[in-house]
N, C-alpha and C positions, 0 to 999 in steps of 0.2 A: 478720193476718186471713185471709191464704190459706191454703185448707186444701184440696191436691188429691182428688178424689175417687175411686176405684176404683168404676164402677157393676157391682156385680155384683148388684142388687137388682132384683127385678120390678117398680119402677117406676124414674120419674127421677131425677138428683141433677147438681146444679149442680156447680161446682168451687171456691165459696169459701164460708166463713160465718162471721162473728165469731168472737172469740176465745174470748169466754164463753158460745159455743153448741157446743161440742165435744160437749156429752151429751142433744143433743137431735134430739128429731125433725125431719129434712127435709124438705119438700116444697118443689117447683122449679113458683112459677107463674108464672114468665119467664124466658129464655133472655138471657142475654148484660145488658147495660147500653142503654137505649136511644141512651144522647149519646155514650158511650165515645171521646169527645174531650179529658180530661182529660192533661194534656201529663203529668202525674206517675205513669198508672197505666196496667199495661199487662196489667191483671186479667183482658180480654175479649178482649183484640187477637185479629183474626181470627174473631171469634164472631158470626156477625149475628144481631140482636136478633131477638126473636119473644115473642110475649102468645100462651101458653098459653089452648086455653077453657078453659072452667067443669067442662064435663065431662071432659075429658082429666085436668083434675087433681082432681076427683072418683076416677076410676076408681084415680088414684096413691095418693090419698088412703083408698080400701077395699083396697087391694093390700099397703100399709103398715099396715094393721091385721089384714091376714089374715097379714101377715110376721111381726109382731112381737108381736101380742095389742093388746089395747086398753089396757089398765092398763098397761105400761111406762112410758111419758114422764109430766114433768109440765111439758116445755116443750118449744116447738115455733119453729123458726124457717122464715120463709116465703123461698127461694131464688127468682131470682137477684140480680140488679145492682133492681131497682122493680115493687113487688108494686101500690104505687098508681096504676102507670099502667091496672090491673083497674077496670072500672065499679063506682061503687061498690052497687050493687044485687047484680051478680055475688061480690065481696069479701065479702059482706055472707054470700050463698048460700054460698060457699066456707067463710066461719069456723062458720058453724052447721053446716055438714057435718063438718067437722074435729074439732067438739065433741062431735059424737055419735057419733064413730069412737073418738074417743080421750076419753073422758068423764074422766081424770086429769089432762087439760091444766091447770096454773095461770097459762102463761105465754105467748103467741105473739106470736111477734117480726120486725122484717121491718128492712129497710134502709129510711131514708125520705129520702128525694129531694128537697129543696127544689122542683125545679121542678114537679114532680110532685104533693108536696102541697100546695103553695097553690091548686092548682085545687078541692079540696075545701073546701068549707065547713064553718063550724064545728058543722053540724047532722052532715053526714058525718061526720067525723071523730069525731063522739060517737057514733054510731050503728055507724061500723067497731069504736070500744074496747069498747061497749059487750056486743057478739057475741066478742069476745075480746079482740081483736089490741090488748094493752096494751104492747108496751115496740117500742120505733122509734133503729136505732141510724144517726145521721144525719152524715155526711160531710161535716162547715163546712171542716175544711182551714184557714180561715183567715177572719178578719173584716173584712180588709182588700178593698176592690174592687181596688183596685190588681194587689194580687197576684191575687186569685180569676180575674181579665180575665188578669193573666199565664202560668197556668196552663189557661187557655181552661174557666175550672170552668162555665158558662155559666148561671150564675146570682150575684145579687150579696147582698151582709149584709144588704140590708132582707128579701131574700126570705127569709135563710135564717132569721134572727132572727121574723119572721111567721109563719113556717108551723110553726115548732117550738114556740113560742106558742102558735099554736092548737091544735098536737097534745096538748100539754102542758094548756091548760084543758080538752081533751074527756078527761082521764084517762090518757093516757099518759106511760109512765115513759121518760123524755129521755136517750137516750147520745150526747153530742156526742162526735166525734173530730176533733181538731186533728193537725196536722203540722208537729211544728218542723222548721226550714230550709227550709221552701218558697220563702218569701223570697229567701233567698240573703245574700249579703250586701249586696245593692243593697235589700235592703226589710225585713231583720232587726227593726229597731225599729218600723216602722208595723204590722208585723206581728203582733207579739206584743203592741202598745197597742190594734190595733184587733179584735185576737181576744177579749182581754179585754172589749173595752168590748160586745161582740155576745153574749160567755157571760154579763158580768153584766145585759142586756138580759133572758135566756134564763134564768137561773138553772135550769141543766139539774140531771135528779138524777144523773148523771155526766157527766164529762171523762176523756176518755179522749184519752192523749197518743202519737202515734206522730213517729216521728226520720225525717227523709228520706234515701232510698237511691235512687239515681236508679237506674234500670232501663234496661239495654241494649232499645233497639227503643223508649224514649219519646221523647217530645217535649221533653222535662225534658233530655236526652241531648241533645239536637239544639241547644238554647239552650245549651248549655253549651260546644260545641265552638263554640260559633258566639262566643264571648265576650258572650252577654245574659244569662246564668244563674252567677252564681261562687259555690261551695259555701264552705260557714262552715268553719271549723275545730270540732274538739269544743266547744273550749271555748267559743267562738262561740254556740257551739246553746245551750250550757247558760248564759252570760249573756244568752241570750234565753227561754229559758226560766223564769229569774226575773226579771226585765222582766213577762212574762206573771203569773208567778205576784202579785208585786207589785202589779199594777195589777186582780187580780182584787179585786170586795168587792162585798159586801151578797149575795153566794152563800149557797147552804147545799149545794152540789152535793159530790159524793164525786169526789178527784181521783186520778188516779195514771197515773204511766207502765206498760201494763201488757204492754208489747212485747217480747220478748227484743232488739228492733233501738234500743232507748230505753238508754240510756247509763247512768243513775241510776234503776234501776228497785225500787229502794225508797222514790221520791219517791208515794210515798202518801197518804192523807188528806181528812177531813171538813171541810170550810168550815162556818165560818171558825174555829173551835178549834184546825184543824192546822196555818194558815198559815204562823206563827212555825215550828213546825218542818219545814217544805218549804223556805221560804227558806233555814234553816240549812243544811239539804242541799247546797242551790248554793251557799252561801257554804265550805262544808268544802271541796267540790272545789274551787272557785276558789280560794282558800288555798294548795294542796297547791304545790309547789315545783313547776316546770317538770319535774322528771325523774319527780316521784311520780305527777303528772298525765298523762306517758306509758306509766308503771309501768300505772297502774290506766287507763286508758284501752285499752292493749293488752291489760293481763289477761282486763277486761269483752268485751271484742270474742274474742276467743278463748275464753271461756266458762271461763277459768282460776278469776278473781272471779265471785261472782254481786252484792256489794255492799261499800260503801265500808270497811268493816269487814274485810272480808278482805284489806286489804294487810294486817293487822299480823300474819297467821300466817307466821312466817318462810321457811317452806318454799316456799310458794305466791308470797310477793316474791321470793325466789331464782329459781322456773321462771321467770315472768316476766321479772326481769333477764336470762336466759337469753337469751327470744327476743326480746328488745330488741337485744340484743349482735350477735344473730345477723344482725335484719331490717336492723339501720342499715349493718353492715359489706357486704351486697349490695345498701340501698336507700336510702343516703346521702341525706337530705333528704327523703325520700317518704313520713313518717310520717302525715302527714295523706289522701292517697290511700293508704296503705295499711287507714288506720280507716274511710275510705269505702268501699272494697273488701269489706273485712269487713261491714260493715253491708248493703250494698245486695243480698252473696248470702243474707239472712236474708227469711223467708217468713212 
């Protein structure tokens, strides 16, 4: 989801945006994350937060239309870390000015904060989709309080289940994003039972699944050296992964890992018609022999494979065995922190 910015533009630009807003219009009307206590993310470190006015990003807002022409985009994502901590009267000013700058918009989208949006009501919330802002891509992490307090997310599964709810009956289109491994291995399985039981609460119209990399300078880092945090092994992640997938039901939400940092990332699919084939998925890998499972485990983390299907090109199993041969003869035993390694420099 990070996506560094170069502002060379006459107005502002944040430093992160989903993955599936790469072609879209930005505008920045907050600065940094307000709680940016999250032990797992180190998106904002050093940024102090700041609520942009109305007219500040107004002015960004006619700067960005004299840049680019009005007719360009036809989506629009709303920058930074909580665009709902804006009044919503203000929010309201802001999407109707946006609309009439860029009158080809179909889509404008914002990060949505549990804590944040339970304070609007479901008349708000009808009234923000209904001035535009229909798709809200929302950071659960997890549905476990357990973990969510472990991770200091500083909100719990009633809020996050509540307030996506409500967003969801005012018209908007629901991107939850989970985190396998957050857990650890100390909370693996409540983890993936109780994220389930909070999505099929939520029957979002996406799941959106990302792999934990722990980040030098977190908190996630600091429980770890300290022995309260112990990382899965792959294969770990991915028997909790189906666990999770397992225990989803009565969904109709679109599922997939859509991270290059996601291990199996042609686990893709519609609820509930594709379930049977996502579990297959996890059960392929889990299947695979100890050494095939390090074959393709190394491959995907090197960018060798892009999916399970590509061990059987001979060629590409031989590089692979390669640097198999090469990493164990200098990193005897280290195979598991070498695939965390690989992962955690992924953006």
């Amino acid at each position: 989801m990070n996506s560094p910015i170069m502002n060379t533009f006459p107005f502002e630009l944040g430093p992160i945006r989903p993955v599936d807003e790469a072609a879209s219009l930005l505008i920045r009307t907050t600065r940094g994350c307000p709680w940016n206590r999250c032990e797992f993310c180190v998106n904002y470190k050093d940024m102090e937060f700041s609520l942009r006015s109305l007219e500040e990003i107004k002015q960004d807002i006619a700067a960005a239309a004299d840049y680019y022409g009005s007719d360009v985009f036809e989506t629009c994502f709303l920058q930074d870390g909580d665009s709902f901590l804006m009044k919503t009267a203000e929010l309201v000013a802001l999407l109707t000015f946006l609309k009439q700058k860029f009158p080809g918009l179909k889509r404008i989208s914002s990060y949505g904060r549990a804590q944040t949006m339970i304070r609007k009501s479901a008349e708000e919330m009808q009234a923000i989709c209904l001035v535009g802002l229909n798709k809200l891509y929302c950071g659960m992490e997890s549905g476990s309080d357990k973990v969510l307090k472990k991770v200091n997310k500083g909100v719990t599964a009633s809020d996050i289940s509540t307030s996506s709810r409500r967003a969801k009956e005012a018209g908007m289109s629901i991107s939850e994003f989970i985190i396998l491994g957050l857990g650890g291995q100390e909370l693996w399985q409540e983890h993936a039972r109780e994220t389930a039981k909070v999505l099929n609460e939520i029957n979002p119209h996406f799941i959106r699944v990302l792999t934990i990399g722990v980040k030098p300078g977190s908190g996630l880092l600091r429980q770890m050296e300290a022995g309260e945090y112990t990382l899965q092994t792959e294969k770990n992640i991915i028997e909790e992964q189906r666990l999770l997938i397992e225990n989803l039901s009565g969904i109709t939400s679109h599922y997939a890992n859509h991270h290059a940092v996601d291990l199996l990332t042609e686990t893709r699919g519609q609820f509930p018609r594709d379930k049977p084939r996502l579990l297959a998925i996890m059960d392929r890998y889990l299947s695979l022999t100890e050494e095939d499972r390090m074959n393709f485990t190394l491959g995907k983390r090197l960018g060798i494979y892009q999916q399970l299907d590509d061990m059987n090109r001979a060629h590409l199993h031989k590089e692979v065995d390669a640097q198999l041969l090469k990493i164990r003869a200098s990193h005897s035993g280290q195979m598991e922190e070498i695939f965390h390694h690989l992962r955690a420099q992924i953006v």
